[in-house]
C-alpha positions in Angstrom: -118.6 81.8 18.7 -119.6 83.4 21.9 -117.2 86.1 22.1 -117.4 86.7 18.2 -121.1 87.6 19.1 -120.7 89.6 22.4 -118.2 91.8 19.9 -120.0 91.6 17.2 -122.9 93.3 19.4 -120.6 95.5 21.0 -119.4 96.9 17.8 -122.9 97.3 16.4 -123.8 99.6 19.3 -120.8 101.9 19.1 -122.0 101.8 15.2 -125.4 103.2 16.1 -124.3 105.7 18.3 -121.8 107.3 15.9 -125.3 106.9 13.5 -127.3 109.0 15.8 -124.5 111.2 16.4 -124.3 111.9 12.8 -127.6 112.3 11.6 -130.6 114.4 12.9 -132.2 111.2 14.3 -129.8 111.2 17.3 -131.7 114.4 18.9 -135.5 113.7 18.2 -136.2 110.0 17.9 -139.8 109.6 16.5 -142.3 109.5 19.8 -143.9 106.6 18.7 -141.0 104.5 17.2 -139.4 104.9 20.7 -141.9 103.5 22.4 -142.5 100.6 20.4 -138.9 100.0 21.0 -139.3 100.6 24.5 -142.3 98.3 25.1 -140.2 95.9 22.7 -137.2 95.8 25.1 -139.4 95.6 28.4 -142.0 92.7 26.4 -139.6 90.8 23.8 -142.3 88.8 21.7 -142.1 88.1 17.9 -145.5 89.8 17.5 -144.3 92.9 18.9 -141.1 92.4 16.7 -143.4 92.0 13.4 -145.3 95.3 14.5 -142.3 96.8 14.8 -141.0 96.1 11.3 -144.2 97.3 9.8 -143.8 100.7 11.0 -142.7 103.2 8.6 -141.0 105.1 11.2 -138.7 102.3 11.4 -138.2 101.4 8.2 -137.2 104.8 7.4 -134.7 104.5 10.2 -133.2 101.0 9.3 -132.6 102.0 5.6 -130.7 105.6 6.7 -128.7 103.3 9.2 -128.1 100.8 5.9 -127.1 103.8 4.0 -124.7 104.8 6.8 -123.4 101.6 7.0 -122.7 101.0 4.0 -121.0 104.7 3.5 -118.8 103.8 6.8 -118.0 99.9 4.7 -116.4 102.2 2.1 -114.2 104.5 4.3 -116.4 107.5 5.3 -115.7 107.1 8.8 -111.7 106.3 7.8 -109.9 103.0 7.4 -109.6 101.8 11.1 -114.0 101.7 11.1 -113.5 100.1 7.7 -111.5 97.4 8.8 -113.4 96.9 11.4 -117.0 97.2 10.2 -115.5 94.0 7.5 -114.6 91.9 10.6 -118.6 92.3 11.6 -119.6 91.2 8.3 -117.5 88.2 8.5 -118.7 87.4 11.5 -122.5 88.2 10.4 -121.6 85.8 7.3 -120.4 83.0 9.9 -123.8 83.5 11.9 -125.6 83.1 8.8 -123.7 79.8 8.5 -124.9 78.7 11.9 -128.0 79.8 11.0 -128.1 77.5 7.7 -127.5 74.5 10.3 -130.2 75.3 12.7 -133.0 75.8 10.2 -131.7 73.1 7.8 -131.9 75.8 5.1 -129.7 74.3 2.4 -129.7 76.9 0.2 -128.6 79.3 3.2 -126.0 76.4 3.6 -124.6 76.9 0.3 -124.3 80.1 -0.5 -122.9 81.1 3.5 -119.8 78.6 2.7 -119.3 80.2 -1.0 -118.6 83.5 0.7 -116.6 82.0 3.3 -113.9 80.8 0.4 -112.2 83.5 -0.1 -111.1 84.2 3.5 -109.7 80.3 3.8 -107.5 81.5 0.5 -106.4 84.6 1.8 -105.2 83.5 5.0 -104.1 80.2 3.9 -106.9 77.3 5.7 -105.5 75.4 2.5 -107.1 72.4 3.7 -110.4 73.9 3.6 -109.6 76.3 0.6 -108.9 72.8 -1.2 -112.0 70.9 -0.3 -114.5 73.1 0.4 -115.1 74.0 -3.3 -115.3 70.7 -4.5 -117.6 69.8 -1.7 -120.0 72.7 -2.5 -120.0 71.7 -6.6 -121.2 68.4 -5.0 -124.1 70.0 -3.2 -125.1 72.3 -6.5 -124.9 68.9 -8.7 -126.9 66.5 -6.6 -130.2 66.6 -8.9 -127.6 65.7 -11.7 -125.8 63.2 -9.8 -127.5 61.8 -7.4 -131.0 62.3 -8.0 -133.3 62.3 -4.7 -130.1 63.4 -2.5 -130.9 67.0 -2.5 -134.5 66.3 -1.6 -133.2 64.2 0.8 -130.8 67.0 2.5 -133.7 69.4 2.4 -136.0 67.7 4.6 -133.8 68.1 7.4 -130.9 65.4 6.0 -128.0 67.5 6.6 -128.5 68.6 10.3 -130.0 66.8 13.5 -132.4 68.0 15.8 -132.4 66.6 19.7 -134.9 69.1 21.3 -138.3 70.1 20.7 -137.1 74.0 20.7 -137.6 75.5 17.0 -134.1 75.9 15.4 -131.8 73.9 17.6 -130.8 71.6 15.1 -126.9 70.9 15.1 -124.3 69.2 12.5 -124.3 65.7 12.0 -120.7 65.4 12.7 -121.1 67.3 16.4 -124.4 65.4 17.5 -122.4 62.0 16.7 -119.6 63.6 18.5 -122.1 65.1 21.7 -124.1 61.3 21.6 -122.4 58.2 20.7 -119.0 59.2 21.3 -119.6 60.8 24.3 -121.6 58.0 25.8 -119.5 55.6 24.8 -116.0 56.5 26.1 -114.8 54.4 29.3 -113.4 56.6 32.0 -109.8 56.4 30.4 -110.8 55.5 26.4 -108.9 52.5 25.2 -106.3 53.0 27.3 -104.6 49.6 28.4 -106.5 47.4 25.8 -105.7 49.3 22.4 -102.9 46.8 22.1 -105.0 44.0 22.1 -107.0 43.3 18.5 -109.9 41.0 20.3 -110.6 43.7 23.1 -110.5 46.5 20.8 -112.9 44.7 18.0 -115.5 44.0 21.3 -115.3 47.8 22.7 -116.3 49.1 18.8 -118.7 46.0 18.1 -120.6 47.5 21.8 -119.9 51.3 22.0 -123.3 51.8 20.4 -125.3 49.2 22.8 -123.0 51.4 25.7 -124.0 54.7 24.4 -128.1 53.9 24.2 -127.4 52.5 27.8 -126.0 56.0 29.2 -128.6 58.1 27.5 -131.6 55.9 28.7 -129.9 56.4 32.4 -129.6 60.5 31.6 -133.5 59.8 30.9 -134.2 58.4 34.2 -132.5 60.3 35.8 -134.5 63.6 34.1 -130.9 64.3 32.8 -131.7 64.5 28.9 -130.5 67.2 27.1 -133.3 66.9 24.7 -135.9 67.8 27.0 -135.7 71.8 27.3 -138.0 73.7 26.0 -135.9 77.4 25.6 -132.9 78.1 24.1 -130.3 78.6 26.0 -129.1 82.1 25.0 -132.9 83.7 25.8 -132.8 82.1 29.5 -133.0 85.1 31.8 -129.8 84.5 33.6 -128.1 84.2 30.3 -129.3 87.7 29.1 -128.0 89.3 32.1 -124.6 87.4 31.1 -124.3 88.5 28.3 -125.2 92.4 28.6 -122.9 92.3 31.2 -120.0 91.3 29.0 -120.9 93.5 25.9 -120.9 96.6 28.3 -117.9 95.3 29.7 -116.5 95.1 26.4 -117.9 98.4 25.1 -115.6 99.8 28.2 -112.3 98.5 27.1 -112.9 99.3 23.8 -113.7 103.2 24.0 -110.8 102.5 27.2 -108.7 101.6 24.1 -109.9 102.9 20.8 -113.2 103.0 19.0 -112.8 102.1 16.0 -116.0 104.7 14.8 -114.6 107.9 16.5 -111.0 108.2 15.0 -110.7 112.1 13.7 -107.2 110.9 11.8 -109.3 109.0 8.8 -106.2 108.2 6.6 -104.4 105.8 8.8 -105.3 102.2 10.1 -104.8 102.0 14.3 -104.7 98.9 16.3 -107.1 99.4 18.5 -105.1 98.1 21.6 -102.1 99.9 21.5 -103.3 102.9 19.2 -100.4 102.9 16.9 -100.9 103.2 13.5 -100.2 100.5 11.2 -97.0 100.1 8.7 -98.4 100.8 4.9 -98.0 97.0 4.5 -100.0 96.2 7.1 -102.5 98.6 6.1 -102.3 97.6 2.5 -102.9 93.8 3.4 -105.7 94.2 5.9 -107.6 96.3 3.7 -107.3 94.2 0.5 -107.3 91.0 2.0 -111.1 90.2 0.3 -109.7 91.3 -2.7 -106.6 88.7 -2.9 -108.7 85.9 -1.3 -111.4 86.8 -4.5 -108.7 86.2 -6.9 -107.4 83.3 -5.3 -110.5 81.4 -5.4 -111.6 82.2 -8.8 -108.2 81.4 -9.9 -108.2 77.9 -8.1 -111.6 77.0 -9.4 -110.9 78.0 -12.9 -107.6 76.1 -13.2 -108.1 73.2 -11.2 -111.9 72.5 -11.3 -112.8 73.7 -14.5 -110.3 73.8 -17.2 -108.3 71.5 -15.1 -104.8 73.0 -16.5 -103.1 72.7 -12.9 -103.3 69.4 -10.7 -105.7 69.6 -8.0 -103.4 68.4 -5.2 -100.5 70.5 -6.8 -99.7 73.1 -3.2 -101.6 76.3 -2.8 -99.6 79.3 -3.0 -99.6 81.0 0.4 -100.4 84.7 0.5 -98.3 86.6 2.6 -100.6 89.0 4.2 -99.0 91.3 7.0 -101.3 91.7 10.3 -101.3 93.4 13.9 -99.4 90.6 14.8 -96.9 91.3 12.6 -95.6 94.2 15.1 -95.4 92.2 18.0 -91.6 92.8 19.8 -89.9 89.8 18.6 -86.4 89.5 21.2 -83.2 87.1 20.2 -80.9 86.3 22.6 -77.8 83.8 23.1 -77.7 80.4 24.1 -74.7 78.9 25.8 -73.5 77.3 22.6 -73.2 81.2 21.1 -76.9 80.2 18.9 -78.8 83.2 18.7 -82.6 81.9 19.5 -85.2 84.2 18.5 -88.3 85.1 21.9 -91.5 85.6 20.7 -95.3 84.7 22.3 -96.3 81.6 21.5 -99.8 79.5 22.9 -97.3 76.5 23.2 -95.2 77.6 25.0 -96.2 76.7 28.5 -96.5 73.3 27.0 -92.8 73.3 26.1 -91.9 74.3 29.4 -93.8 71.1 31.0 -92.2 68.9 28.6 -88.4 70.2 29.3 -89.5 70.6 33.3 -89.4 66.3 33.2 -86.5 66.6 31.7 -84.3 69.0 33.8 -84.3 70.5 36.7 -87.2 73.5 36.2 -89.0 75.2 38.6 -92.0 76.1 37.0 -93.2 78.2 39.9 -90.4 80.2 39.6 -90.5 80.2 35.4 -94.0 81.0 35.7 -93.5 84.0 37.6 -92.5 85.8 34.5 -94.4 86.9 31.5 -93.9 83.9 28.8 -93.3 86.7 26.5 -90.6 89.0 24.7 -92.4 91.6 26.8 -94.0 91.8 30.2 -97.9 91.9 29.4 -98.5 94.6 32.4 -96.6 97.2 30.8 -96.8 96.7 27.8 -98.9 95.2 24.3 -97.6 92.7 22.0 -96.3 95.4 19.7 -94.4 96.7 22.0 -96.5 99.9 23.1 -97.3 101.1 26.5 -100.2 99.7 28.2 -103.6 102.1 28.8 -104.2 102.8 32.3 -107.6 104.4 33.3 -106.4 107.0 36.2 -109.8 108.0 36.6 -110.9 104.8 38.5 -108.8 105.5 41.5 -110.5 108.8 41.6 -113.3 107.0 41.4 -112.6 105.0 44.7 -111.4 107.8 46.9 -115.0 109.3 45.8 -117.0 107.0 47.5 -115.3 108.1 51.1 -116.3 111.6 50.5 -119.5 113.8 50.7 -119.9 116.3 48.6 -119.8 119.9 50.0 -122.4 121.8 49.6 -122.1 125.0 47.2 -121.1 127.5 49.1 -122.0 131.1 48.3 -120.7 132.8 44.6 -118.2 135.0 46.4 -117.0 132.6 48.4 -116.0 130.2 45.8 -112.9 129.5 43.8 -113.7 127.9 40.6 -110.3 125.8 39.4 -111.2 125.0 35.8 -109.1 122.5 33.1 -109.4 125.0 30.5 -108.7 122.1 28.0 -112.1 120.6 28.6 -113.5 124.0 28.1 -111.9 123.9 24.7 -112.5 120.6 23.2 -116.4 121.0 24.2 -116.6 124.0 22.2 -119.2 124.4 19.9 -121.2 127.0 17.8 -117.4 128.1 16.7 -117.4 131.4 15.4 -115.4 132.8 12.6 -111.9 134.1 14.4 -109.3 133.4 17.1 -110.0 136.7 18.5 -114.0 135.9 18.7 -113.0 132.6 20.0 -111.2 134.0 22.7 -114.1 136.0 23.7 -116.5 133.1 24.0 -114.2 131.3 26.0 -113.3 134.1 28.8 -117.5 134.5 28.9 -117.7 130.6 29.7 -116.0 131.5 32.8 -117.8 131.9 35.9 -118.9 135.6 37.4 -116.8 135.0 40.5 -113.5 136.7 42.2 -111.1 134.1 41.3 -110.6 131.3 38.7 -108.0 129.5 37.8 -107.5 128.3 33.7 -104.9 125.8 34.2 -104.0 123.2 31.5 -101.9 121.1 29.7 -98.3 121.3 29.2 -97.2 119.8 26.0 -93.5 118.4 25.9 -91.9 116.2 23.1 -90.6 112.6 24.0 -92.6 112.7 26.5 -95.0 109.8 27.7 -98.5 111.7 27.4 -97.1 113.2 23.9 -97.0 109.4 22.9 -100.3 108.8 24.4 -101.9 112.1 22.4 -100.1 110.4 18.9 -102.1 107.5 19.2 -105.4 109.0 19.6 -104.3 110.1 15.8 -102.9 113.8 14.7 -104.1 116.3 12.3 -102.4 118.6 10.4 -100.8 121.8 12.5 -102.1 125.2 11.4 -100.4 128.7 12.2 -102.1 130.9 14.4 -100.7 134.4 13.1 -103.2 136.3 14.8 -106.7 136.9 16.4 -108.2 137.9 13.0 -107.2 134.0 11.6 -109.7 132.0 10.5 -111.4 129.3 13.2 -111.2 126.0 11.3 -114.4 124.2 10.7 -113.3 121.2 11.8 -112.6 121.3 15.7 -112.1 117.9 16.7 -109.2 117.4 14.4 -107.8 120.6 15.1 -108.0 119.8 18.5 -106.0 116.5 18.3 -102.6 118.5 17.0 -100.5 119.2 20.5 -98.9 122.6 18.1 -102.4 123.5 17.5 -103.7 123.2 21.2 -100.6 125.3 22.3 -100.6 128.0 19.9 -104.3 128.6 21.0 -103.9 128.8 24.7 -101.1 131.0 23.4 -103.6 133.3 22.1 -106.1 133.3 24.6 -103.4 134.4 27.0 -102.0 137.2 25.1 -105.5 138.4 24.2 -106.8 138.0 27.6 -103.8 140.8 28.6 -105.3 143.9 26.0 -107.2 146.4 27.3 -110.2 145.3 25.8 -110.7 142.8 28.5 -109.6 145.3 31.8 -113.5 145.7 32.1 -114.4 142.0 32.1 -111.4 141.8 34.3 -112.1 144.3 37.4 -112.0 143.6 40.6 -111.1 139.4 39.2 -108.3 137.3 39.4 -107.8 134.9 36.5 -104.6 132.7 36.8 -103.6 131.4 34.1 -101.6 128.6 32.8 -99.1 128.3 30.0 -96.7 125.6 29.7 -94.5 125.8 32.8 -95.8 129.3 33.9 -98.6 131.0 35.4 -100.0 134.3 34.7 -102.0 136.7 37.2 -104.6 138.8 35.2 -106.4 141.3 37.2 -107.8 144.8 36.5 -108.1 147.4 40.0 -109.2 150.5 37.6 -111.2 148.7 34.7 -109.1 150.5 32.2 -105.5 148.5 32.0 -105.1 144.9 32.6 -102.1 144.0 34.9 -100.4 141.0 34.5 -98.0 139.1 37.3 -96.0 135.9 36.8 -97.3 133.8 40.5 -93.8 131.9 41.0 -95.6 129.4 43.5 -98.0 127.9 40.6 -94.8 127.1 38.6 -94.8 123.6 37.6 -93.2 121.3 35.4 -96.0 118.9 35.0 -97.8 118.5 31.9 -101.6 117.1 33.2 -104.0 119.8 33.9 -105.5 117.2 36.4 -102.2 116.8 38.7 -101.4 120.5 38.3 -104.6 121.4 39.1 -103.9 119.9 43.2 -101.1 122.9 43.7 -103.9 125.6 42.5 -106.2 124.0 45.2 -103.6 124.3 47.8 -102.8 127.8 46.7 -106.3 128.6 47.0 -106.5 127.9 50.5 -103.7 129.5 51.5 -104.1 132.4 49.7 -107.2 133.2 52.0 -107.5 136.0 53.5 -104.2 137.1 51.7 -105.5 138.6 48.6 -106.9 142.3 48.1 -109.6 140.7 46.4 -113.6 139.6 47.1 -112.4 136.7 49.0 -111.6 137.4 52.4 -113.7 134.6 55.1 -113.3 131.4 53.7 -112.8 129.2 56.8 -112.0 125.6 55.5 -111.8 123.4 52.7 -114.9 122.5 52.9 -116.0 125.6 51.7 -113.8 125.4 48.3 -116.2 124.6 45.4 -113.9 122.7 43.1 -115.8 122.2 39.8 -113.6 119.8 38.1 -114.6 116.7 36.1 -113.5 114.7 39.3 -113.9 115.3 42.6 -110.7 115.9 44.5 -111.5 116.6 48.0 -110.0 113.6 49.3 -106.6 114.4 48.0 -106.5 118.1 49.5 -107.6 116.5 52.8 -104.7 114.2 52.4 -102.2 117.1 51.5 -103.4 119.3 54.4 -102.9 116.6 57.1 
């Protein structure tokens, strides 16, 4: 239950933001509704809550969020948010359940369990598909019946409260299970007089008289469980838990994929792995409500109502593909030529103790391995490489580091990942050739700069890693009078598309349209493997010189963008251009998305 919630609240927060990001209310949040919800957040109290809900402000922005969520529930966000937002209404629905027990609502009881029904016959719970029905016609039948039951289970008859805190009531079945069984099990059960009928028949005749025993000690002692007066989830250090783990969550999931930010809307991706899912897969996961709906009518019709099919006759299981159903499977041969299919199990390390007293097993040395088709550190169930973060080792060399301070403008060499540049464009105008324009003004006014980015190779490992962030269609860039497409962030995810625009920008950065811009400047630029020189001496005629050092066959921006640095500093005092005294490294003003001063200081020593 506790880590359905912590992602059920993760997945609601990355569902607001792509809200906010969406609609106008992300940039000007009413004045006064934020601080009510600031005040709320500081000062949690049901008063403030209640003040809160009767503000029309709000009300105005929970029914555009309801809207939005329900438009996102039928696919506007794509199909991997629409799976997704359907696992947080199941688990909403099994709150609601839990719910229905701690209030002793029956009606709450009821109807939560009739919505659950569907899901048991989908994915074959047969045993509670079967009995679950009949037990909630008993429920809706009681005043017919058994008249005086159902008043019975509404005042608090079908749940148990053992705490003065409001709404802590629990199921019969558990608080027998948390009470009298608890209290009554000796330190090994039954073990060594099960065998004998007397013993046995004394130890069941007493377990009760043992169990009111163990609770009065717990009493004594100031040991009772029914003597709190919070629940446990609002305790301070419990909050702090559990915001801990939702924004650890939210991290691995936007480390993976979220769900609410997929440009590719027409395909389902696992959100681990980011491969997209097999039509069947998609197919099943999507309509899975839909076959568990017929399911359940059809059992209730035939076997409750008309009765035309036995009741105890076997369900029919439904087949449905999921994620799982990618996992690597591996067969290998046994020494008796059996082929013996490998696939993760959760019993398998139990397997492994049970043959370990049987032969000769090291199960240090066993468990040194994955138990799995696949080793788990490279790679997920399905098969697909494992997500690294490369940024957090950045992130540690950081923190032994001081930032220089900015030196003076023509002193400075600014090395730029032109593909950030691009993806964060907005206020797109109408053509490739205006397009270009925009981006050589988002350079800085200085002597030198260097536009390195991406190289994009097929088969490669980071061309498998772009494919699962999702692809778009790939447009052809004639000219610098085609059209800009309105939607950037899918053009953006196409590797053609990306390349045919640095293309461009290179070949339009070399007409003498530019020689002005480019005068007395050195812009190198990168494209694929290559590096271009633009530079203008006369402001008339661009020349244009292929730098043999910057060569490189890497395809990261952030790697290749190490050998401009070191090129930088050697090039010092070298060039015919503005700079001339730059004594150190300290003096290079690297404005990058990470700071790589530690790694030059490395290099150089």
């Amino acid at each position: 239950m506790r880590v359905h919630k912590l992602m059920y609240e993760s997945l609601e927060r990355l569902l607001l933001y792509a809200f906010y990001a969406k609609s106008a209310n992300g940039s000007s949040l009413n004045a006064s509704l934020h601080e009510q919800l600031k005040t709320l957040i500081q000062s949690p109290s049901q008063s403030g809550l209640n003040d809160l809900r009767a503000s029309d402000c709000f009300k105005e922005l929970y029914q555009q969020y309801c809207i939005f969520k329900d438009q996102v529930r039928h696919g506007e966000l794509g199909k991997t948010a629409c799976l997704w937002i359907n696992y947080m209404d199941k688990v909403a629905l099994l709150l609601r359940f839990a719910r229905a027990t701690k209030l002793n609502d029956l009606d709450l009881h009821i109807a939560s369990l009739w919505d659950m029904c569907p899901a048991f016959f989908a994915y074959n719970h047969h045993n509670y598909a079967r009995y679950v029905p009949v037990y909630l016609f008993s429920l809706m039948n009681l005043s017919h019946t058994h008249p005086g039951a159902e008043e019975l289970l509404r005042k608090n008859g079908f749940s148990v409260s053992r705490s003065d805190v409001p709404s802590t009531r629990n199921p019969v079945d558990l608080t027998i299970e948390e009470t009298i069984n608890r209290h009554a099990k000796s330190h090994c059960g039954i073990i060594g007089f099960s065998r004998n009928p007397a013993a046995y028949n004394r130890w069941c005749i007493t377990r009760h008289a043992r169990a009111t025993f163990m609770e009065a000690t717990y009493e004594m002692a100031d040991m009772s469980s029914t003597e709190l007066d919070t629940h446990k989830e609002i305790r301070r250090s419990q909050i702090a838990k559990s915001e801990s783990d939702v924004q650890s969550l939210l991290e691995a999931i936007k480390g993976f994929v979220n769900p609410f930010q997929i440009d590719v809307k027409d395909k389902l991706f696992c959100l681990s792995s980011g491969a997209p899912a097999t039509s069947k897969i998609e197919a099943d996961l999507l309509s899975a409500d839909a076959v568990g709906e017929k399911a359940f009518s059809e059992f209730i019709t035939q076997r409750l109502q008309s009765k035309l099919v036995s009741f105890h006759q076997p369900i029919p299981r439904n087949k449905l593909s999921t994620f799982a159903s990618l996992s690597q499977v591996k067969k290998v041969t046994s020494a008796t030529n059996k082929q013996i299919q490998i696939k993760a199990e959760r019993n398998l390390f139990g397997q492994l103790v049970m043959l370990s007293e049987e032969h000769s097993i090291s199960l240090e040395k066993t468990l040194s391995y994955p138990l799995a088709p696949i080793p788990w550190a490279l790679s997920t169930a399905d098969g697909h490489p494992v997500k690294t973060d490369k940024a957090k080792l950045l992130h540690v060399l950081e923190t032994g580091v001081a930032a220089p301070d900015a030196p003076k403008v023509e002193k400075t060499v600014y090395i730029i990942d032109g593909n950030a540049i691009l993806q964060a464009l907005i206020g797109l105008p109408t053509t490739f050739e205006e397009l270009a324009s925009k981006v050589f003004e988002q350079l800085p006014k200085v002597p030198r700069v260097d536009f390195v980015t991406d190289t994009y190779k097929e088969n490669s490992i980071k061309s498998y890693e772009r494919s699962r962030r999702g692809e778009s269609q790939t447009f052809l860039i004639k000219g610098a009078s085609t059209k800009v497409p309105r939607d950037w962030k899918s053009f953006m995810s196409n590797d053609s598309n990306k390349e045919q625009l640095i293309k461009l920008l290179l070949c339009e950065w070399q007409t003498e349209k530019y020689a002005p811009r480019l005068h007395n400047r050195h812009i190198y630029f990168v494209y694929k493997e290559e590096c271009t020189l633009l530079t203008s001496e006369d402001g008339l005629t661009v020349q244009t010189m292929q730098v043999q050092d910057l060569f490189s066959s890497q395809e990261e921006a952030d790697t290749r963008i190490i050998l401009h640095c070191i090129h930088a500093a050697k090039s010092f005092g070298t060039e015919k251009d503005a700079i001339q005294q730059v004594p150190s490294f300290a003096e290079v003003n690297l404005h990058q998305r990470r700071h790589l001063m530690p790694i030059l200081n490395t290099i150089q020593h």
